[in-house]
C-alpha positions as CSV (number, residue, x, y, z in Angstrom):
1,X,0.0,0.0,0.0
2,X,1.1,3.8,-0.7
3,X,2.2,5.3,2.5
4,X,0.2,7.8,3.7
5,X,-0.2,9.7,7.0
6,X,-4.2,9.9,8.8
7,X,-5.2,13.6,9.9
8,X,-8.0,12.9,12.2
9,X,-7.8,15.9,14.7
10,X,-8.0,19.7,15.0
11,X,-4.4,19.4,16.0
12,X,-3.0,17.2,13.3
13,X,-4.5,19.4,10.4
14,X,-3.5,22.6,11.8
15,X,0.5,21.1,11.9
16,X,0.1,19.2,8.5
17,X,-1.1,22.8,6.8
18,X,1.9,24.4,8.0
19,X,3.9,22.2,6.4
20,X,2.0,22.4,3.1
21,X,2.5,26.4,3.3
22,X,5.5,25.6,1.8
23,X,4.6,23.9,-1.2
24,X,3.7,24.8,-5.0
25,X,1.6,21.8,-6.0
26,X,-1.1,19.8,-4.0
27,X,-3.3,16.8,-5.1
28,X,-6.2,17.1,-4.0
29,X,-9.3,15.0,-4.3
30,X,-12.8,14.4,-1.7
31,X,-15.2,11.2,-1.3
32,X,-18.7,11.8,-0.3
33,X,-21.4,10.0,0.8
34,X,-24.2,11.0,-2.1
35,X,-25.1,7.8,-3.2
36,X,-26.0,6.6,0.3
37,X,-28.0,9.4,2.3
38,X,-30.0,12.7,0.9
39,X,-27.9,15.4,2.3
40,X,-24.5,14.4,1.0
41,X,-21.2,15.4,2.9
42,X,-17.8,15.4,2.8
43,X,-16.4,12.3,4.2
44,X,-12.6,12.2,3.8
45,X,-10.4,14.8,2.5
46,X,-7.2,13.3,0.0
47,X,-4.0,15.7,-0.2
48,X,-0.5,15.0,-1.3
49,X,2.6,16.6,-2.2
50,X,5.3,15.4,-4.0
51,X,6.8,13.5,-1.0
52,X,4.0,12.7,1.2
53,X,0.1,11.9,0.6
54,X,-2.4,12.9,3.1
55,X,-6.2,11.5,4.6
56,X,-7.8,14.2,6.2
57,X,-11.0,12.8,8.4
58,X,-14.1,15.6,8.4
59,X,-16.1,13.5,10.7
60,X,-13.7,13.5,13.5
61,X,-12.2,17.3,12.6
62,X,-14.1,20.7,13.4
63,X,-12.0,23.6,12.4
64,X,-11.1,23.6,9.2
65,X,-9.7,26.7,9.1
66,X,-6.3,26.1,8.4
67,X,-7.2,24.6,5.1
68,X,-8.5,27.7,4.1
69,X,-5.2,29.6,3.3
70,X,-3.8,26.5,1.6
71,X,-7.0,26.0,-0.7
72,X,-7.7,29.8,-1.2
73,X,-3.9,31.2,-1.7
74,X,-2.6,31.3,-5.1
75,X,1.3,30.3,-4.7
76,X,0.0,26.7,-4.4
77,X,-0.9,25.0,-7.6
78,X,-4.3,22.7,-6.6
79,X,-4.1,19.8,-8.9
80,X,-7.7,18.0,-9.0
81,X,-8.9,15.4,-11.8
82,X,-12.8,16.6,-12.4
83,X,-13.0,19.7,-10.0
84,X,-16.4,20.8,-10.1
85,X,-18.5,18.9,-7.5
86,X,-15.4,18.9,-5.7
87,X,-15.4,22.5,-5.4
88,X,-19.0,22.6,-4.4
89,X,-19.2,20.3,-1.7
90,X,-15.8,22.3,0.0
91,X,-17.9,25.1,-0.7
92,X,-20.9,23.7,0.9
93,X,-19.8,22.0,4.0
94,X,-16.5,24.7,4.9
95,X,-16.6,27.9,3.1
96,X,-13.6,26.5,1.2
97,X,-12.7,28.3,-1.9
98,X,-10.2,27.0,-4.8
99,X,-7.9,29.2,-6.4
100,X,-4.8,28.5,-9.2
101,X,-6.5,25.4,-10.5
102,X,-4.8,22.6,-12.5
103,X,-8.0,20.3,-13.3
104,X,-6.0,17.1,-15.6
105,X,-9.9,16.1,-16.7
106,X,-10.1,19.4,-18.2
107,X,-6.8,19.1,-19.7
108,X,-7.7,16.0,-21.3
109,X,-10.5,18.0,-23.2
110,X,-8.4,20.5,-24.8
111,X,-5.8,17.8,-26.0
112,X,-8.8,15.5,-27.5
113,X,-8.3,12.6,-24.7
114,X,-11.1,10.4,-25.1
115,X,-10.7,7.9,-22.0
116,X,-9.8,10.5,-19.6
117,X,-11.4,8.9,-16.3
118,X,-9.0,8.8,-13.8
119,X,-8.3,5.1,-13.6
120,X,-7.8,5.0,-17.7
121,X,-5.4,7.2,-17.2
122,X,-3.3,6.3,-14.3
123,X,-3.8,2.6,-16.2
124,X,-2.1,4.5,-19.4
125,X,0.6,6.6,-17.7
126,X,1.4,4.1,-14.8
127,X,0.2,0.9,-15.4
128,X,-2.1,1.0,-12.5
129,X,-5.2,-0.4,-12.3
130,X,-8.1,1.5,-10.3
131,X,-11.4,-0.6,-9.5
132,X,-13.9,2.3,-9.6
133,X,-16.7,1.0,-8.0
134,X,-15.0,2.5,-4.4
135,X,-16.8,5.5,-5.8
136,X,-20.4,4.1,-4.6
137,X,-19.0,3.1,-0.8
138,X,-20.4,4.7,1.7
139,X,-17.6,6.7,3.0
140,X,-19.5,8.0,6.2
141,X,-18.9,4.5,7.3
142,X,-16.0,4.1,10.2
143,X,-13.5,2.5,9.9
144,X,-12.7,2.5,6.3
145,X,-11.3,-0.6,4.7
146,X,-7.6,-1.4,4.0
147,X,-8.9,-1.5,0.1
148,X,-10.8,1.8,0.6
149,X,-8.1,3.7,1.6
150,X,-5.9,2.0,-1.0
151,X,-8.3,3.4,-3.6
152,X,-8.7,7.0,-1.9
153,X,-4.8,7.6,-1.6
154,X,-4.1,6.6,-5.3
155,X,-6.7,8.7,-6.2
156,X,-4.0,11.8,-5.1
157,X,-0.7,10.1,-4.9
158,X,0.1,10.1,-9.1
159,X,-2.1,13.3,-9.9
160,X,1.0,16.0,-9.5
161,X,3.2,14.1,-12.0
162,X,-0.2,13.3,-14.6
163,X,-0.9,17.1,-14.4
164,X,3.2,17.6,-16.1
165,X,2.6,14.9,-18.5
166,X,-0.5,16.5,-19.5
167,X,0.8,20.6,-19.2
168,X,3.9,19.6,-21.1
169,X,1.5,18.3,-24.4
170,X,-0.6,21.5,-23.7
171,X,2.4,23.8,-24.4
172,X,3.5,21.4,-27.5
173,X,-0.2,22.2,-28.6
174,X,-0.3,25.9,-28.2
175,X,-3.5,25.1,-25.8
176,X,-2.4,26.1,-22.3
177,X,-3.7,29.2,-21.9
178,X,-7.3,28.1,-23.0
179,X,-6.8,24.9,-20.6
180,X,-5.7,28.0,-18.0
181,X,-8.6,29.9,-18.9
182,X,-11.1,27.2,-18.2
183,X,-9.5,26.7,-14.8
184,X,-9.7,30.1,-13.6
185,X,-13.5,29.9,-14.7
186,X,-13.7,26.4,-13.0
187,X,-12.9,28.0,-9.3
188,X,-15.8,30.4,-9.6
189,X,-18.6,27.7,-9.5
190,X,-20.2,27.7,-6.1
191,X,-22.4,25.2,-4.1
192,X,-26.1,25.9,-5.5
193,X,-28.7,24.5,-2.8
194,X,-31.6,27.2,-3.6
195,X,-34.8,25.5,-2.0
196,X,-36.9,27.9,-4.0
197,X,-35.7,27.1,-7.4
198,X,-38.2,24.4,-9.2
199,X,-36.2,21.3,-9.6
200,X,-37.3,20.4,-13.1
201,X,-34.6,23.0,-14.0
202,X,-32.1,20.6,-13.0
203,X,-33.7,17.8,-14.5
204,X,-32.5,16.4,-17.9
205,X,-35.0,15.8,-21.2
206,X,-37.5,19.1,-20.1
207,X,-36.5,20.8,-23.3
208,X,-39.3,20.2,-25.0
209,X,-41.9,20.1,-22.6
210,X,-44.8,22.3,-22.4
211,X,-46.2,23.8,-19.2
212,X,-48.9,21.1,-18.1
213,X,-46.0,18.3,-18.0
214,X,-43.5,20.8,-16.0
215,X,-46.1,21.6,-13.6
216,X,-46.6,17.4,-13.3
217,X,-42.8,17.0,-13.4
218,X,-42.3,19.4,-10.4
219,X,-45.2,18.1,-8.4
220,X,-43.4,14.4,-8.7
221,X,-39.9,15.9,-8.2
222,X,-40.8,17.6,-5.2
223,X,-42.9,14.5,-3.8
224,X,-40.1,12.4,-4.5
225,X,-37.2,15.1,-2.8
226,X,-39.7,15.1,0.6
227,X,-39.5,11.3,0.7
228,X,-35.5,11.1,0.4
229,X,-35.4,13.2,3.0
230,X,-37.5,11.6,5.4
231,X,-35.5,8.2,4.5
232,X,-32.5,10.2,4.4
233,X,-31.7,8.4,1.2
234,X,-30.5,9.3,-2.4
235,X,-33.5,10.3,-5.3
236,X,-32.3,7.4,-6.9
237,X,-33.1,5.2,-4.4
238,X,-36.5,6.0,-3.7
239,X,-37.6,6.6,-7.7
240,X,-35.2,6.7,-10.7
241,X,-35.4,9.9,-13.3
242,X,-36.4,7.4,-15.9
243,X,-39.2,6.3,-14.1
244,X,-39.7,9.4,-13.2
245,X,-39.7,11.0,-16.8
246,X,-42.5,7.9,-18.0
247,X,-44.7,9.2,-15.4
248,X,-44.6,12.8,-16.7
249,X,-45.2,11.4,-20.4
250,X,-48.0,9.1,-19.5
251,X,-49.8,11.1,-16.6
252,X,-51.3,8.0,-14.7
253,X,-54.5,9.6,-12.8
254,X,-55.8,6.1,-11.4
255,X,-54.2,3.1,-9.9
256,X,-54.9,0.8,-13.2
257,X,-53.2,3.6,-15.5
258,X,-50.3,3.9,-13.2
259,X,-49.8,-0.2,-13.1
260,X,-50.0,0.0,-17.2
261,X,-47.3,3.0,-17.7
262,X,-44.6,0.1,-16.4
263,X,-43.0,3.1,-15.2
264,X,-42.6,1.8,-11.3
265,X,-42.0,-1.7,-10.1
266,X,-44.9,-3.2,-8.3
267,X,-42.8,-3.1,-4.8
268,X,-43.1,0.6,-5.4
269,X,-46.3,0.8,-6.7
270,X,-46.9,-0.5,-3.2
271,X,-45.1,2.4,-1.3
272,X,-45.4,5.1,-3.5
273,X,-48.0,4.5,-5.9
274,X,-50.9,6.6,-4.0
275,X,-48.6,9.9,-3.6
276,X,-46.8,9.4,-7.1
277,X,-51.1,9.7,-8.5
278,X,-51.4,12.5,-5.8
279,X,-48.5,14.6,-7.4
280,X,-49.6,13.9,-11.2
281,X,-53.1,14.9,-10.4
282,X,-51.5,17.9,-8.0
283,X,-49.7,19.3,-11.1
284,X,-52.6,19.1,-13.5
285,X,-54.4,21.1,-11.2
286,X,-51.6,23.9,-10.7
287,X,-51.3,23.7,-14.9
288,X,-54.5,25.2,-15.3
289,X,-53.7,28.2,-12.6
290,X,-50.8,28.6,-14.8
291,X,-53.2,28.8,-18.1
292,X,-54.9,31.7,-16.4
293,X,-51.8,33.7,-15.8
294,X,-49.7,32.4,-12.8
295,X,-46.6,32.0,-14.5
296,X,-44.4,29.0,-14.5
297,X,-40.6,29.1,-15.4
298,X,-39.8,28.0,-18.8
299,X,-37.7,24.6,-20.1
300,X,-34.1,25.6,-18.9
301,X,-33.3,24.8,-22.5
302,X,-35.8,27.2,-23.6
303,X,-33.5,29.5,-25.2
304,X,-32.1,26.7,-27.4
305,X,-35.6,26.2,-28.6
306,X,-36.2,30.1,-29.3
307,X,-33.0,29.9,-31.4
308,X,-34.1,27.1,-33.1
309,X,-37.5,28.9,-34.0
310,X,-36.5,32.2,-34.8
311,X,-32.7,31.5,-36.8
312,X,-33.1,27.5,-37.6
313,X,-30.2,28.2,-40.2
314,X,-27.7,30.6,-38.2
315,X,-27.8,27.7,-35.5
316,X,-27.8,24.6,-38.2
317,X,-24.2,26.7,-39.9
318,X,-23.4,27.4,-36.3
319,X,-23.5,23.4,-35.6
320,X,-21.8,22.5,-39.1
321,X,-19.0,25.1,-38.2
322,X,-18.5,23.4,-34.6
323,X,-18.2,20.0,-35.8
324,X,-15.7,20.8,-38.4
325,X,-13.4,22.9,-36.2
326,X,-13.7,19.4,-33.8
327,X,-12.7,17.4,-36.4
328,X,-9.5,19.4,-37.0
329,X,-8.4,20.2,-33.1
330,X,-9.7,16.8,-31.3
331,X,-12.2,18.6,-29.2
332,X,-15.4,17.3,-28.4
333,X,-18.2,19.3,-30.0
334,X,-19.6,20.3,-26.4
335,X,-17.0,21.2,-24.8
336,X,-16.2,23.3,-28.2
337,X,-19.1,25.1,-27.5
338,X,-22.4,24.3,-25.6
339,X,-25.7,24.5,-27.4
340,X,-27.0,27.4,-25.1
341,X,-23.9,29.7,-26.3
342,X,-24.9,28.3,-30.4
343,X,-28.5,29.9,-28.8
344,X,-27.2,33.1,-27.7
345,X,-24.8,33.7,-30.5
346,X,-27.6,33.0,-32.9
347,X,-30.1,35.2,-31.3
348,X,-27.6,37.9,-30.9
349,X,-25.8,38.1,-34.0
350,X,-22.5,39.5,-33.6
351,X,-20.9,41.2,-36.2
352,X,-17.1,41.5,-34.5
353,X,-15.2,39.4,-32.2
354,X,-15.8,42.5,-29.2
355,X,-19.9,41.7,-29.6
356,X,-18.5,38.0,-29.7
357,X,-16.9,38.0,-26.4
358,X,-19.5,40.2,-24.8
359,X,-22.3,37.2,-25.0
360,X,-22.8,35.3,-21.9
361,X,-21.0,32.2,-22.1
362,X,-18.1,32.4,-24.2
363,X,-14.5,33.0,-23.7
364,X,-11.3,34.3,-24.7
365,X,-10.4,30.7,-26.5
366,X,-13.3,30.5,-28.2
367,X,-13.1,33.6,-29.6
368,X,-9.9,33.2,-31.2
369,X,-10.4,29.9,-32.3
370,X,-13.9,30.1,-33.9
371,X,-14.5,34.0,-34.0
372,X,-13.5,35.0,-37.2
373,X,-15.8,32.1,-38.8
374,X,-18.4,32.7,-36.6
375,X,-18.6,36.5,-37.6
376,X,-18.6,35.4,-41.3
377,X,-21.8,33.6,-40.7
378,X,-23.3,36.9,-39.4
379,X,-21.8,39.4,-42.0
């Protein structure tokens, strides 16, 4: 096993960031418990240097302060593979911020890395295999396992000399200051836990939906959210979105209809099957308030939709144009550029790379690597 050194008091982890004050680059990665109780948390902390690697224990540790500095100064290179729930949940449960990112997942997009999971690449740079299924543990458990802690300490212990491999074939490319830009924009995300926002906006396939089958989706979400949390367990594990989606689409409003959509199994049927009928019928109810002017918010993907409406052919040569500059570079289509910045470019029809950069969404890499096509299309 990879030597590693347990920080499991206020103590230890006030001494250990002192030491790290000194260093330029830290690994760092978290576990969580998500996929075993409804309020996720933090439940171990991995760091490492370039000498030592680090388990940091949040459910034995209360001050966290000295973690801060380390995490929020910007001498110290934090190396992370696939930052952005990462950054959230230090967000979320210590007011930790990240600053002078090195993310190697996002590096991977800019050099055209199609495996770039974690364990296909420490199998391809080290010839280490990774068995990723320690992802769905339940880290709140105590004591971890002599495999889990094997698994969380590899996670750290190779990511400072993956993040040179990959930085060194970034400056070969010419791509290291887009890869830099999309770190620096990376650190800004923050932990969103608005209980007031509807939570179909978060939900995937409401592109297309109109306002009777939101209002359902909602009333289903939010049933489903209030029995997680009295089981204190996971959405998935109470109703999946797939089952959750064929309810929308079919509408069930009796017990017969709701046994017929197949959308639940009949163990479920059995525990949720009166509420999931109570939230369907709830929704079409609150759809016909919204028919006489209570307004509802619109498909998060609305805007895509507009585009598509109102410039079907500025967003079809927008497309065309993305895919071909992905074929040449080796970037995926998406990460290229997103559908809801094709929206917004097409809507807004620039006519100079200034206008370009000014629309919400796009960056400095984008512009100089698609800006003087994209303009064409508008002149």
């Amino acid at each position: 096993m990879i030597e590693y050194t347990l920080i499991s008091s206020n103590q230890e982890l006030k001494e250990v960031c002192q030491e790290l004050t000194s260093q330029t680059k830290i690994a760092m990665d978290i576990e969580a418990d998500s996929m075993h109780h409804f309020k996720e948390r933090v439940c171990l902390i991995q760091m490492a240097n370039s000498k030592r690697n680090y388990l940091i224990d949040p459910l034995t540790i209360t001050d966290f302060s000295p973690l801060k500095p380390i995490c929020e100064t910007s001498t110290i290179t934090k190396i992370f593979h696939g930052a952005d729930f990462d950054i959230r949940s230090l967000d979320r449960d210590f007011d930790i911020k990240i600053s002078n990112l090195f993310d190697t997942e996002i590096a991977c997009r800019f050099l055209g890395i199609q495996k770039r999971n974690l364990a296909a690449l420490l199998k391809k740079h080290f010839n280490l295999n990774i068995d990723k299924s320690f992802q769905k543990r339940d880290w709140s458990l105590r004591p971890l396992s002599k495999q889990m802690i094997e698994y969380s300490i590899t996670d750290v212990a190779y990511l400072i000399e993956l993040a040179e491999i990959l930085k060194k074939k970034l400056i070969e490319s010419g791509r290291l200051s887009w890869a830099m830009e999309e770190f620096e924009l990376q650190t800004a995300v923050r932990y969103d836990g608005h209980e007031d926002t509807p939570l179909f906006m978060k939900f995937k396939g409401t592109g297309k939906m109109g306002k009777e089958s939101l209002a359902i989706l909602e009333s289903l979400l939010q049933m489903r959210a209030s029995i997680a949390e009295h089981k204190n367990l996971p959405l998935f594990k109470i109703i999946s979105a797939e089952s959750i989606a064929t309810l929308t689409l079919r509408k069930p409003q009796s017990m017969n209809e709701l046994k017929q959509s197949n959308a639940l199994s009949p163990k479920q049927i059995a525990m949720y099957g009166e509420r999931c009928l109570e939230a369907i019928i709830k929704g079409l109810q609150e759809s016909r308030s919204f028919s006489k002017g209570v307004k509802v918010p619109n498909s998060p993907k609305k805007r895509f939709l507009d585009a598509n409406l109102a410039e079907p052919e500025k967003v079809k040569s927008l497309k065309d144009l993305r895919q071909s500059i992905s074929e040449k570079t080796g970037i995926e289509p998406g990460f290229l550029i997103n559908n809801a910045t094709i929206a917004a470019i097409a809507l807004s029809k620039p006519l100079s790379e200034e206008e370009l950069l000014k629309i919400e969404g796009t960056r400095d890499w984008q512009v100089g690597l698609l800006g003087k096509e994209v303009i064409k299309l508008f002149k």
